[in-house]
Each structure stands twice: as structure tokens, then as C-alpha cells.
C-alpha positions in Angstrom: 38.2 -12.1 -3.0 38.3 -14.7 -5.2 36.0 -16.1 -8.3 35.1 -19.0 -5.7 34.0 -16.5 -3.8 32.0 -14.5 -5.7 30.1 -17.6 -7.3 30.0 -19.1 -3.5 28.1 -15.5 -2.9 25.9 -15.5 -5.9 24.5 -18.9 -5.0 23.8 -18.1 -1.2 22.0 -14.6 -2.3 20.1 -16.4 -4.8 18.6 -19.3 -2.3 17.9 -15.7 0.0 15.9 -14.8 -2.8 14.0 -17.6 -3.5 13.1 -17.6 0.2 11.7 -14.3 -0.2 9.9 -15.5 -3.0 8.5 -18.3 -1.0 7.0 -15.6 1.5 3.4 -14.7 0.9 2.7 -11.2 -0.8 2.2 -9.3 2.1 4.9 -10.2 3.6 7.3 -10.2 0.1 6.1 -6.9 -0.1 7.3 -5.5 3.5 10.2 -7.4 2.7 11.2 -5.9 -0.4 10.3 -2.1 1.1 12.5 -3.3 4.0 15.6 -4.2 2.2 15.2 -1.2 -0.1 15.2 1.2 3.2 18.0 -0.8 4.7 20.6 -0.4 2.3 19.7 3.2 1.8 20.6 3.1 5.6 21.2 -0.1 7.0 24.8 -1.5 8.4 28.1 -1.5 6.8 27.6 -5.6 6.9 24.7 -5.3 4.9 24.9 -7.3 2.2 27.2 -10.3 3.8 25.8 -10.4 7.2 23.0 -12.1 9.0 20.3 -9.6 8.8 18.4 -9.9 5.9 18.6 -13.9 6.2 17.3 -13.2 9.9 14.6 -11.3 8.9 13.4 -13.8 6.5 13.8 -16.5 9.5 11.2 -14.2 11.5 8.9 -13.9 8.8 8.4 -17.6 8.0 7.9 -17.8 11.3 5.3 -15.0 11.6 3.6 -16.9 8.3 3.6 -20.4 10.6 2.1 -18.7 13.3 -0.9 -17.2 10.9 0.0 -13.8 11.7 -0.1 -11.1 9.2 3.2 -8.9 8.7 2.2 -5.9 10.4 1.4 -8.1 13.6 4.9 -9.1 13.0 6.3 -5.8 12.7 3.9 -3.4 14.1 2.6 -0.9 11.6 5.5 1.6 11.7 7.7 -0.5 9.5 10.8 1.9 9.2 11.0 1.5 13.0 10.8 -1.7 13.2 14.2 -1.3 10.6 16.0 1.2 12.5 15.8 -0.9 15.8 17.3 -3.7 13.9 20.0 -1.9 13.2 20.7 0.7 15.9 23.4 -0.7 17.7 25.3 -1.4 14.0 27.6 1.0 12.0 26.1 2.3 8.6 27.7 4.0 6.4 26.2 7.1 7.5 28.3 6.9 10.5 31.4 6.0 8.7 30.6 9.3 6.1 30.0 11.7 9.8 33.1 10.2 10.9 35.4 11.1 8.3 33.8 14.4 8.2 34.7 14.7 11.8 38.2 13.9 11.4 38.6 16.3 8.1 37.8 19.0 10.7 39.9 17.8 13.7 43.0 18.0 10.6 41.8 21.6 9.6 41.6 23.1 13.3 44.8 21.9 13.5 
């Protein structure tokens, strides 16, 4: 990775943030509870893939339809999360697979 890329990155996280920003509080704040869940759990792609930027797509378009965030959501918002991601590798899995494979080596 190169310093192109890195400032590339820095400039594309800091327009995501100013989106966020640009969300009404109610829905800044889900956001921000969101993102803090998801990279406690979320996908290996985290931080360079399209989810965030996705979810920030769905909310402006919950806020131009004049629905509130937990109509967009529902009211269970750490479901919501882990449907988003259920069908992606986190790093959880990654960690559980590397455990299962030090003790495949050890049975050995």
C-alpha cells in the first residue's frame, strides 16, 4: 500500500464521515452505535468495503422518506447488524478457525 493510497483512503473516509454528519441525530446516533458494534464484530472487509457507505445510502433514504430510524431498522438494532453481516467472514470466524486447525495439528 502505498502513500497514494493511504491519502486516497483518508479522503474517501472523510466524505463517509461528513455524510454521517449530514444524517439527522437520530439517525447519527444509530449510526455511530452501529459502526461501533460492527467493528467489535462486523466483516473482515470492514473498513474498505461497501457496508458502512451502504448503510448510510439506506438511511438518507429512510430520512427522504420521513421515516424515523427505528422504522428503518426495527427496534432491535444489533439484529438488524448481524443480518447485515451473516453471510460475511469476521474476524471471529477467522480467530475459531485458527483455533480449529491448532487442534487438528495437536491431535495429530
Amino acid at each position: 500500500m502505498g502513500i497514494q493510497d493511504i491519502i486516497e483512503g483518508k479522503k474517501q473516509w472523510r466524505a463517509h464521515k461528513a455524510r454521517v454528519k449530514a444524517l439527522p441525530a437520530d439517525y447519527r446516533i444509530v449510526y455511530e452505535e452501529m459502526q461501533k458494534y460492527l467493528f467489535k464484530v462486523g466483516p473482515v472487509d470492514l473498513p474498505d468495503g461497501p457496508l458502512l457507505p451502504g448503510i448510510v445510502d439506506f438511511f438518507e433514504e429512510g430520512v427522504a422518506a420521513g421515516k424515523g430510524v427505528l422504522e428503518v431498522t426495527g427496534n432491535d438494532v444489533a439484529a438488524f447488524c448481524d443480518g447485515l453481516i451473516q453471510d460475511s467472514p469476521t474476524y471471529a470466524d477467522l480467530y475459531q478457525a485458527s483455533l480449529d486447525g491448532d487442534l487438528g495439528k495437536k491431535s495429530r
